[in-house]
N, C-alpha and C positions, 0 to 999 in steps of 0.2 A: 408487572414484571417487564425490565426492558425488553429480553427477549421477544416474548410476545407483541410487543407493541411496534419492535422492529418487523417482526415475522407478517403485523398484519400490511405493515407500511410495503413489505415486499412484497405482500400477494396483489395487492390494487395495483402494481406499477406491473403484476404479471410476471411474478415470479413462477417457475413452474416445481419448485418444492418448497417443502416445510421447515423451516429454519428454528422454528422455536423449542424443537428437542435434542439443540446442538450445544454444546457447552461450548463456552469462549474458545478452545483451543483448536476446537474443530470449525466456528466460524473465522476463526483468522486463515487454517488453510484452506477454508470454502475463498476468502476472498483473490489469493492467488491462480485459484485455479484460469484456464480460461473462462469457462462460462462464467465464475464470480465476477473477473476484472469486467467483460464485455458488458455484464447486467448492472454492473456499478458504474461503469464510463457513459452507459447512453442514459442511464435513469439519475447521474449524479445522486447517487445512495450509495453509504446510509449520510445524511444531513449531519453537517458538522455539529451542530446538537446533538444529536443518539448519539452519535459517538463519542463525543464529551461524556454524556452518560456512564457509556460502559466503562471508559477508561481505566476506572478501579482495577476490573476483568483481565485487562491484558498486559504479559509481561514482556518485558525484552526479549525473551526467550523467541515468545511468538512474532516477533519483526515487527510489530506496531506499535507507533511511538504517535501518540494523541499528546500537546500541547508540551512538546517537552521541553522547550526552545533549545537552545542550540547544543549539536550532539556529533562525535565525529564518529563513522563508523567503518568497519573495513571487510570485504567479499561476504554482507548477506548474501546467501542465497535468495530471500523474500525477505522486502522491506517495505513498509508503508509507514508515510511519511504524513503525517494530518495535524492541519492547522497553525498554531503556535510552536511549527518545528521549522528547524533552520539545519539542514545536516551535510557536512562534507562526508562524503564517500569515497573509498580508496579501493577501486575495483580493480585485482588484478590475475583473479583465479581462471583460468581458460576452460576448465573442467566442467561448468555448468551454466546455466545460463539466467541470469541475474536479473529478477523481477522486481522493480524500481515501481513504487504505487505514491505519487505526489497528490494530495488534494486538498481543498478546501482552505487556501492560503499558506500550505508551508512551501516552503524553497527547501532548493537541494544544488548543489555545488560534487558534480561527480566528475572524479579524475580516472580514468579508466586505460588501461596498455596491458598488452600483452596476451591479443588477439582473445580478450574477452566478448560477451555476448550481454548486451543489454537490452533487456525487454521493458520501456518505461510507457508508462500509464498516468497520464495526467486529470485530473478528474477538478473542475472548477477554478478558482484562481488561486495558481501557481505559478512559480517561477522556476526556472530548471536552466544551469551552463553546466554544459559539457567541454570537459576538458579533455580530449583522447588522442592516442597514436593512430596513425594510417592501418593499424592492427585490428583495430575495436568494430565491431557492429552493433549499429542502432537498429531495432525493432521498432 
């Protein structure tokens, strides 16, 4: 089972909980969390392989777009961006604060105003322009 095989890949890297009795919907908002993003940015996890994997698993709904190539999207709240994705983003919600997850070669093209808040997270090779008003904050 992928799970498992992810779960054990995160306990050697030192993960300090158990992952493999989380169904898909609850591992996409493990990986927003802070400890998710911080334990995925310094251990570059999970490998753009397992997450090719799961891909079946995860819906738009959940903010994860694995190999989708190019996609335009507008004020996620949580978005991850992996691999064979290429995404313009049109961020212009002030009300929350907008976690942007780029990794393992996709690009992203974010145009952001109107004294929103962006929280991005690059994780391996990617490419990211930003496009904003004197309004916007980078995290």
């Amino acid at each position: 089972m992928i799970r498992k095989r992810l779960n054990k890949e995160a306990q050697v890297l030192g993960a300090c909980m158990s992952i493999d009795q989380l169904d898909y919907n609850r591992l996409s908002k493990l990986l927003f969390t802070p400890q998710g993003r911080e334990f995925c940015e310094k251990n570059r996890f999970p490998s753009l392989e397992r997450l090719q994997e799961m891909k079946p698993n995860f819906t738009e709904d959940m903010g994860v777009f694995i190999d989708y190539g190019s996609i335009k999207r507008s004020n996620d709240r949580n978005i991850a961006l992996i691999g064979n994705t290429s995404a313009e983003l049109e961020i212009s919600d002030p009300t929350i604060v907008h976690k942007i997850i780029i990794m393992h070669g996709a690009t992203a093209v974010i145009n952001a105003k109107n004294y929103t808040v962006l929280l991005i997270v690059k994780i391996g090779n990617c490419k990211v322009v930003i496009n904003k008003d004197e309004t916007v904050k980078v995290l």
